[in-house]
PAZAPA-4460 file (N, C-alpha, C; in steps of 0.05 Angstrom, whole numbers, plus 32768, in hexadecimal, padded with zeros to 4 digits):
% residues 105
    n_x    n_y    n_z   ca_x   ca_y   ca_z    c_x    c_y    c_z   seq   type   mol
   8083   7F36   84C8   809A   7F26   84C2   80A2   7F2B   84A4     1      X     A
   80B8   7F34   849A   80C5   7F33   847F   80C6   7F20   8473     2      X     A
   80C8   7F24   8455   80BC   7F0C   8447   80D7   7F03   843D     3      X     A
   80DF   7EE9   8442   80FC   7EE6   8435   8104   7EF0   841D     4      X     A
   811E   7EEA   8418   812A   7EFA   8403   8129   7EDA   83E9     5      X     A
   8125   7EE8   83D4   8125   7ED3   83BA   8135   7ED5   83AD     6      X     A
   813A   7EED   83AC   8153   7EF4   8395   816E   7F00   83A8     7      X     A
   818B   7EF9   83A1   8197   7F09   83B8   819A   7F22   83A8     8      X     A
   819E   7F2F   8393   81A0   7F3E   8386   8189   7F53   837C     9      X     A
   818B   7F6D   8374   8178   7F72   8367   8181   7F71   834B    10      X     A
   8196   7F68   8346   8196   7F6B   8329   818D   7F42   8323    11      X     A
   818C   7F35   833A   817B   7F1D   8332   8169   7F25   832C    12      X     A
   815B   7F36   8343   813B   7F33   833C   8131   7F42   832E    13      X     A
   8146   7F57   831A   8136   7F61   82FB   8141   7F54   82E9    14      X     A
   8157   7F41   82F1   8152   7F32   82D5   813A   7F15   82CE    15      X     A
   812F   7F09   82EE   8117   7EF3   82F7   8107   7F07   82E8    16      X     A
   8107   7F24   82EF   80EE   7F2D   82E3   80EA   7F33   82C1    17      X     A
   8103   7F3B   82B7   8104   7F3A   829B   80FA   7F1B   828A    18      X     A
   810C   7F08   82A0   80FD   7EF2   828C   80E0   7EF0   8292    19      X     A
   80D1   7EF2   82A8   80B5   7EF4   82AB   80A3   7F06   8296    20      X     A
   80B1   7F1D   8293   80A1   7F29   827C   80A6   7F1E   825A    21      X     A
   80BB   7F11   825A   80BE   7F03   8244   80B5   7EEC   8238    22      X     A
   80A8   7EDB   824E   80A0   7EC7   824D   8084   7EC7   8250    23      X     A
   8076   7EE4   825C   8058   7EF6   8257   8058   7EEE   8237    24      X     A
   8063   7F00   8230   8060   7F0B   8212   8068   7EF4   81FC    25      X     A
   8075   7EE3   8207   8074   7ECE   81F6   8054   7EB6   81F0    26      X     A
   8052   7EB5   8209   803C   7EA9   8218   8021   7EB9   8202    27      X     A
   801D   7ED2   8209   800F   7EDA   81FC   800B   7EDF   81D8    28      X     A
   801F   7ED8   81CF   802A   7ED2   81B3   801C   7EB4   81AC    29      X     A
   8024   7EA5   81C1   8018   7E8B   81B9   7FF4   7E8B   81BB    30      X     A
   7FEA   7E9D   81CB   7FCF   7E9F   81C9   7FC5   7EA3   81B4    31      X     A
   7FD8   7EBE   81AD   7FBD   7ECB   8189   7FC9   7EB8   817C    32      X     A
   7FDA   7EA0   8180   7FE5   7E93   8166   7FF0   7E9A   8150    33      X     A
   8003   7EB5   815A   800B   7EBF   813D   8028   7EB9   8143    34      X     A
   8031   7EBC   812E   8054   7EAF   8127   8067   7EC3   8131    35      X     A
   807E   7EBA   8138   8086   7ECD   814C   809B   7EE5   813B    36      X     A
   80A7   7EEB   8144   80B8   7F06   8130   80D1   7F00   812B    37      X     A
   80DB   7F07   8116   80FC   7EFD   810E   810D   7EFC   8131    38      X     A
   8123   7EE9   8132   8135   7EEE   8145   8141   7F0B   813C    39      X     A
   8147   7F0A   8126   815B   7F21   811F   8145   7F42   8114    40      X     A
   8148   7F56   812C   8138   7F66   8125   8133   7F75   810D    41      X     A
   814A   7F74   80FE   8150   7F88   80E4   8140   7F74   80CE    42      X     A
   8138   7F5C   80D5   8129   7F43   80C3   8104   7F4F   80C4    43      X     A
   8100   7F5D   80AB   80DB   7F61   80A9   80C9   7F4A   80B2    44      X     A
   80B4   7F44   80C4   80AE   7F35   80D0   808D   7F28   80B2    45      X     A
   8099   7F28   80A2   807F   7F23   8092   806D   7F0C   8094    46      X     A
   8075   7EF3   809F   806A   7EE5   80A7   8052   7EE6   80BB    47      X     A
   805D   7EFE   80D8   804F   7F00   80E8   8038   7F14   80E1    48      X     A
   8041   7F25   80D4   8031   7F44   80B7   801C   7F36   80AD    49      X     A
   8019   7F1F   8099   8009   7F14   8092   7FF7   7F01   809B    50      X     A
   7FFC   7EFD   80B3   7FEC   7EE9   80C4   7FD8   7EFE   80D7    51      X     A
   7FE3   7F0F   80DD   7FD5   7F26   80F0   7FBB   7F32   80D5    52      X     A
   7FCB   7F39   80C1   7FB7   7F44   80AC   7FA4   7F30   80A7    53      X     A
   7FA3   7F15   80A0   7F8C   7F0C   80A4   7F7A   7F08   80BD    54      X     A
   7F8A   7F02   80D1   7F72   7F06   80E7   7F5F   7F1D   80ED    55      X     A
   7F71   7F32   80E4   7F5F   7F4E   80E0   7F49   7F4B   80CC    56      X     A
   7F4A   7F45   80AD   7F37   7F3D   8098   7F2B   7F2B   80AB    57      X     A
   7F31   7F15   80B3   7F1A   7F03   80C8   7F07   7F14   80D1    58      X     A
   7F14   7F22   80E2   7EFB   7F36   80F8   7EE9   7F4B   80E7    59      X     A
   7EFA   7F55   80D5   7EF1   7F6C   80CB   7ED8   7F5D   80B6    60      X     A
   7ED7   7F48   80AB   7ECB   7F3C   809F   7EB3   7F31   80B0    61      X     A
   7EAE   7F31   80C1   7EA0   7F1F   80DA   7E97   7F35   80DC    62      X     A
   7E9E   7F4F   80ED   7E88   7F62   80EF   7E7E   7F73   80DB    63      X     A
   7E86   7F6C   80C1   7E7B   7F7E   80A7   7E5C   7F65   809D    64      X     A
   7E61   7F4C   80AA   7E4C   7F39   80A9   7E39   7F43   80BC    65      X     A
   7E47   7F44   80DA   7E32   7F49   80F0   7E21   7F60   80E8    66      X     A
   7E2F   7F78   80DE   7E25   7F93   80E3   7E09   7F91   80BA    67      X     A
   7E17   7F79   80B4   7E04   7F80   8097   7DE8   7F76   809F    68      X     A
   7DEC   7F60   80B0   7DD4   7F44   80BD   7DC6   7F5B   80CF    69      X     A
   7DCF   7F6B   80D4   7DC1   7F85   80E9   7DB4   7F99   80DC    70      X     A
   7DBA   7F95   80C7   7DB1   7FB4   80BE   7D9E   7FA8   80A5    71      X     A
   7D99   7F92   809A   7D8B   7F83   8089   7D72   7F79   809D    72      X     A
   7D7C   7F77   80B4   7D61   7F7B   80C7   7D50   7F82   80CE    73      X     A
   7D59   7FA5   80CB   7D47   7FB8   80CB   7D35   7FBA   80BA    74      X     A
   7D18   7FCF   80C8   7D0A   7FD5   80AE   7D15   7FE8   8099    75      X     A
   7D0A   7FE6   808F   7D16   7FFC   8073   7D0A   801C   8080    76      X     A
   7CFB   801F   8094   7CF6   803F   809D   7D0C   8043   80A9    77      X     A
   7D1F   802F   80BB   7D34   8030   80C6   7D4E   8033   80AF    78      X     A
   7D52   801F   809D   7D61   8028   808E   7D62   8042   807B    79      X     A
   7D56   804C   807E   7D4D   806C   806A   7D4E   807D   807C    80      X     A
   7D51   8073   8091   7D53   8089   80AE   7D73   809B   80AC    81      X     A
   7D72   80AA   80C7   7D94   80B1   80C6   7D9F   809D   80D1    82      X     A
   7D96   8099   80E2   7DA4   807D   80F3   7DAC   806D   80DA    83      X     A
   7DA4   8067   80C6   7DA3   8049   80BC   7DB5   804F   80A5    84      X     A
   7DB7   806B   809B   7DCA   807E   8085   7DE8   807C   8090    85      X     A
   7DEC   8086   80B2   7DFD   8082   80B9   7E0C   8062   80BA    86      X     A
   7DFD   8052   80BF   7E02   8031   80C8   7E09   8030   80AD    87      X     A
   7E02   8036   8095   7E06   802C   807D   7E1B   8034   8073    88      X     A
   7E29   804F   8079   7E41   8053   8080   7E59   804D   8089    89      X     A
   7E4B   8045   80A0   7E67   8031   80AE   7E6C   8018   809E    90      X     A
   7E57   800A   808C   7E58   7FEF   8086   7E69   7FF8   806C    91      X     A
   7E69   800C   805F   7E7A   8014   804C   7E91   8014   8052    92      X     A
   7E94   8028   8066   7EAF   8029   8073   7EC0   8011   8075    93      X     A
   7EAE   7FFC   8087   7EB8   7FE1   8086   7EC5   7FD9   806E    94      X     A
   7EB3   7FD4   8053   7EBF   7FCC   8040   7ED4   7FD6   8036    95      X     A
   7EE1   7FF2   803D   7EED   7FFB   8038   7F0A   7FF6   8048    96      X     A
   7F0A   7FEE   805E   7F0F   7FE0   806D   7F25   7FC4   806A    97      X     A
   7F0B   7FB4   8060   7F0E   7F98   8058   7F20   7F9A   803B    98      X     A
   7F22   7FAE   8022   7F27   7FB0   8014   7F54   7FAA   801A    99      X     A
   7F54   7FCC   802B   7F69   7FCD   8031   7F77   7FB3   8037   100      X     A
   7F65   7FAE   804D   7F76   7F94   805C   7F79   7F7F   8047   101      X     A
   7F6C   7F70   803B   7F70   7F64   8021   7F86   7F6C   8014   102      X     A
   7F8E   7F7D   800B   7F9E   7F8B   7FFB   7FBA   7F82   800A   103      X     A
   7FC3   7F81   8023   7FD7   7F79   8039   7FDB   7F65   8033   104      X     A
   7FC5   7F4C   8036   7FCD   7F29   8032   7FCD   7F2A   801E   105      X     A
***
């Protein structure tokens, strides 16, 4: 049996569906809690720029903690290791990282 009709049109049912994806993406805007973007596109969204850049320093700061609390763990045969040369690398990297993003907010 066919499933009734919802829309009589198909140009109803891409425009039901346009607002459905609009109201996705809005929806999801309100999740990360970040501020939404100028109405007017030609308007730099700095508000939303600087709120994203700190949540990034958030994270990036959180795992430059996790990964230091990890590697201060180790023994020191592990840290003098390659393994532990490389890890100490990345934690550089991080700061280097964290620097940039700072530099943004």
């Amino acid at each position: 049996m066919p499933q009734p009709k919802i829309y009589g049109s198909r140009s109803e049912q891409q425009a039901a569906y346009r607002l459905r994806v609009k109201r996705s993406q809005e929806e999801l805007l309100l999740l990360k809690k970040l501020p939404p973007l100028p109405a007017i596109p030609t308007v730099p969204g700095y508000v939303r720029w600087t709120a994203m850049a700190k949540r990034v320093e958030q994270w990036v700061t959180t795992i430059q903690q996790e990964m230091d609390n990890y590697y201060s763990d180790r023994s020191e045969v592990w840290q003098e290791s390659e393994k532990g040369a490389e890890f100490q690398e990345k934690l550089e990297l991080l700061d280097e990282i964290l620097t940039l993003v700072q530099a943004l907010t």
